[in-house]
C-alpha positions as CSV (number, residue, x, y, z in Angstrom):
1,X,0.0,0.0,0.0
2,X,1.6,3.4,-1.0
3,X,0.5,6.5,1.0
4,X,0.8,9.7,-0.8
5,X,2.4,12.6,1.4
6,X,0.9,15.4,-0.9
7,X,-3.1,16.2,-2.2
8,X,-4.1,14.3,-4.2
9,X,-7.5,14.4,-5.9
10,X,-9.6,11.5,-5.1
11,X,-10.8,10.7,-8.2
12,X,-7.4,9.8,-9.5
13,X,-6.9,7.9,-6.1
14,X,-10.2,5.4,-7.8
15,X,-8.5,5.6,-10.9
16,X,-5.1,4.2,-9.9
17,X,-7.5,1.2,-7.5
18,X,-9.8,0.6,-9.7
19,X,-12.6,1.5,-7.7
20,X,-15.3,3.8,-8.2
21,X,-15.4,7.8,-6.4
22,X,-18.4,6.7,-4.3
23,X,-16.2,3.1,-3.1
24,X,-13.1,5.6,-2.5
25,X,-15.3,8.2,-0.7
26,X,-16.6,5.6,1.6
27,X,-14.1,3.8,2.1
28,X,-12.8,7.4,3.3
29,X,-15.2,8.4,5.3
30,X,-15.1,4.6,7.2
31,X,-11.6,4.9,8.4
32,X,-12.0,8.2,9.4
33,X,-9.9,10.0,7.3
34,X,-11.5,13.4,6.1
35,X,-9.9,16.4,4.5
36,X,-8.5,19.2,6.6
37,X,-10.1,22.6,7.8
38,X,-9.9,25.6,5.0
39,X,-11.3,29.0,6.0
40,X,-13.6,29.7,8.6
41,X,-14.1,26.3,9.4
42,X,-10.0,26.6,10.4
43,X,-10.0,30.0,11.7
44,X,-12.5,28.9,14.1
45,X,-11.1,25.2,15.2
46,X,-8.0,27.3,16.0
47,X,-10.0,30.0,18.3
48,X,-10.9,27.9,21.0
49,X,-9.3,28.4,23.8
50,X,-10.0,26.3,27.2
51,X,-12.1,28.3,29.7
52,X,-9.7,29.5,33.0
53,X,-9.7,27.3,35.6
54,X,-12.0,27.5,38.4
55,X,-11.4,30.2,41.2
56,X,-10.3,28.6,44.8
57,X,-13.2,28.5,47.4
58,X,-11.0,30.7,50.1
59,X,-10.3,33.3,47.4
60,X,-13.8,33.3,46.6
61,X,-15.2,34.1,50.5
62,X,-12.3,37.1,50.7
63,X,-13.6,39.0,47.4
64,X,-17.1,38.4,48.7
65,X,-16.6,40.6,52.3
C-alpha cells in the first residue's frame, strides 16, 4: 500500500485502484480520514481556547466581604 504525502485528488486515487469515487469516498469516510479545515471552518477550530480554571473556594469568601 503506498500513502501519498501530498493532495491528491480523489478521483485519480479510484482511478489508480480501480474503484469507483463513491467506493473511495466511503471507504474514506469509514476509516476516518477526512480532508483538513480551510477557512472559517480553520480560523475557528483554531480559536478555541480552554475556559480559565475554576477560582479557589478561600479566594472566593475574601472578594465576597
Amino acid at each position: 500500500m503506498q500513502s501519498y504525502p501530498t493532495a491528491m485528488p480523489a478521483r485519480q486515487i479510484a482511478e489508480e485502484l480501480g474503484r469507483s469515487l463513491g467506493a473511495v469516498r466511503a471507504k474514506a469516510r469509514a476509516l476516518g480520514v477526512r480532508r483538513p479545515l480551510r477557512g472559517r471552518a480553520a480560523d475557528a477550530a483554531g480559536a478555541l481556547t480552554p475556559p480559565p480554571p475554576p477560582a479557589q473556594f478561600g479566594n472566593t469568601i475574601k472578594t465576597l466581604f
